[in-house]
C-alpha positions as CSV (number, residue, x, y, z in Angstrom):
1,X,78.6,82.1,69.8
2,X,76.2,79.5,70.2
3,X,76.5,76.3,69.3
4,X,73.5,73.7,68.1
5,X,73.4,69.8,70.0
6,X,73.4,67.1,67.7
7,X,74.2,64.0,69.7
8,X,71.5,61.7,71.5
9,X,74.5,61.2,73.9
10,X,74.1,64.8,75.1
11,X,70.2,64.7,75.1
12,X,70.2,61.5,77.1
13,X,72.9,63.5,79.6
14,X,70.9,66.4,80.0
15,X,67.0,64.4,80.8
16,X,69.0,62.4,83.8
17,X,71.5,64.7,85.1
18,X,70.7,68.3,83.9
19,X,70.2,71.1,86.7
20,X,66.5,71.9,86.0
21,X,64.3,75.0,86.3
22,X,61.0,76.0,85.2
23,X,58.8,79.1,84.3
24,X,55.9,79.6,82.7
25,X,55.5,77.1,79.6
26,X,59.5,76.8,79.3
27,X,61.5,74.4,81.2
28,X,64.9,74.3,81.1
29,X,68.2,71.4,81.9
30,X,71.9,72.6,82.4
31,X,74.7,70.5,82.9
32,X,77.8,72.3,83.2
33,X,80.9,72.4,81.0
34,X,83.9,70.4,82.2
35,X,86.3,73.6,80.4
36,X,85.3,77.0,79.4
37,X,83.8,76.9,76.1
38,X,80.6,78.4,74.5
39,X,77.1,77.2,75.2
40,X,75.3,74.8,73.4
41,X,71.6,74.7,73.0
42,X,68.9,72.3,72.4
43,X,65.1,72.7,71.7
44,X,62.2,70.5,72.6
45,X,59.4,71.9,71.5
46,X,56.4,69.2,71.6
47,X,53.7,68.7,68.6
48,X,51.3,69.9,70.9
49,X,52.2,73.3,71.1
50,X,51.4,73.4,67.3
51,X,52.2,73.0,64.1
52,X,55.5,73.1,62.2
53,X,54.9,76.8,61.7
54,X,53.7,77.1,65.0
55,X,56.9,75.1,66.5
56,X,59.2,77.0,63.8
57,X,58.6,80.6,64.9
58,X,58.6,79.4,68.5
59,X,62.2,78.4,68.2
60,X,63.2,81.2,66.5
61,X,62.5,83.4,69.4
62,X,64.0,81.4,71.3
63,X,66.9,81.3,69.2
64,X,66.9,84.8,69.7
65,X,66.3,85.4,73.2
66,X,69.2,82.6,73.9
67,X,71.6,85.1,71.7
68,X,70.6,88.0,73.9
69,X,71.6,86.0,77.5
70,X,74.5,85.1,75.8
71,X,75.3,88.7,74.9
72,X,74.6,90.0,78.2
73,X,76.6,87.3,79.9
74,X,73.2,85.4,81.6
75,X,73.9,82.4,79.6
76,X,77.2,80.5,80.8
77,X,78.8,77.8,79.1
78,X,77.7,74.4,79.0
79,X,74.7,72.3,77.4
80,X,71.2,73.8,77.8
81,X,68.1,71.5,76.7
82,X,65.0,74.1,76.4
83,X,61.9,72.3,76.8
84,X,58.5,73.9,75.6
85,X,55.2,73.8,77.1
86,X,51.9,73.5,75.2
87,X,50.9,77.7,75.2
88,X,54.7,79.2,74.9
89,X,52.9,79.8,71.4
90,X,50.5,82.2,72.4
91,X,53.0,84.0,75.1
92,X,54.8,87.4,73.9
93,X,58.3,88.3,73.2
94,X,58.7,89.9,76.0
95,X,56.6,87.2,78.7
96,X,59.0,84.6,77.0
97,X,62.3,86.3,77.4
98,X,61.2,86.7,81.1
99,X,60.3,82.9,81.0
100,X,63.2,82.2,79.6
101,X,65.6,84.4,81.9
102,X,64.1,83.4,85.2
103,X,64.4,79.7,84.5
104,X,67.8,80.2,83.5
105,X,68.4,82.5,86.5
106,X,66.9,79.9,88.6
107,X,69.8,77.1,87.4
108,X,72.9,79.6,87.4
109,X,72.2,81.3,91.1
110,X,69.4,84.2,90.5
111,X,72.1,86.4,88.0
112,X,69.6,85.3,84.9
């Protein structure tokens, strides 16, 4: 299961010492888990890629897509901080999985 990030402690961890990786309008941080756990996930997702609506149904499918890596074993444990572009908005499903998958893929050694 994944869990949400709350704490500005963990935001501030993740913009100066997250692993980073980008693709397409989505960039994502990664800093490791000290002890196996679940992943936790954060969302940036900027005013200028829209309104709330806009913003909303963007994190949803991200939301999603996160729960799919984490089903298929792509998403490992530790803090992930998902920033979005301007544009992820007008991408597909599909264009933002892949986004989503190679960035991820990029952090953790290609397997995403």
């Amino acid at each position: 299961m994944i869990d949400r990030i709350g704490d500005r402690e963990t935001f501030v961890r993740l913009r100066r010492r997250g692993r980073r990786a980008r693709s397409g309008p989505i960039s994502i941080r990664h800093v490791p888990a000290p002890a196996p756990g679940s992943a936790r996930v954060a969302y940036a997702i900027s005013r200028k890629v829209g309104n709330a609506v806009v913003r909303n149904r963007v994190r949803r499918r991200l939301r999603e897509i996160a729960r799919m890596l984490e089903r298929d074993g792509s998403l490992p444990a530790g803090d992930w901080l998902v920033i979005v572009a301007p544009g992820a908005d007008r991408v597909s499903f599909a264009d933002l999985a892949a986004h989503t998958s190679d960035a991820v893929g990029a952090i953790t050694g290609g397997d995403g």
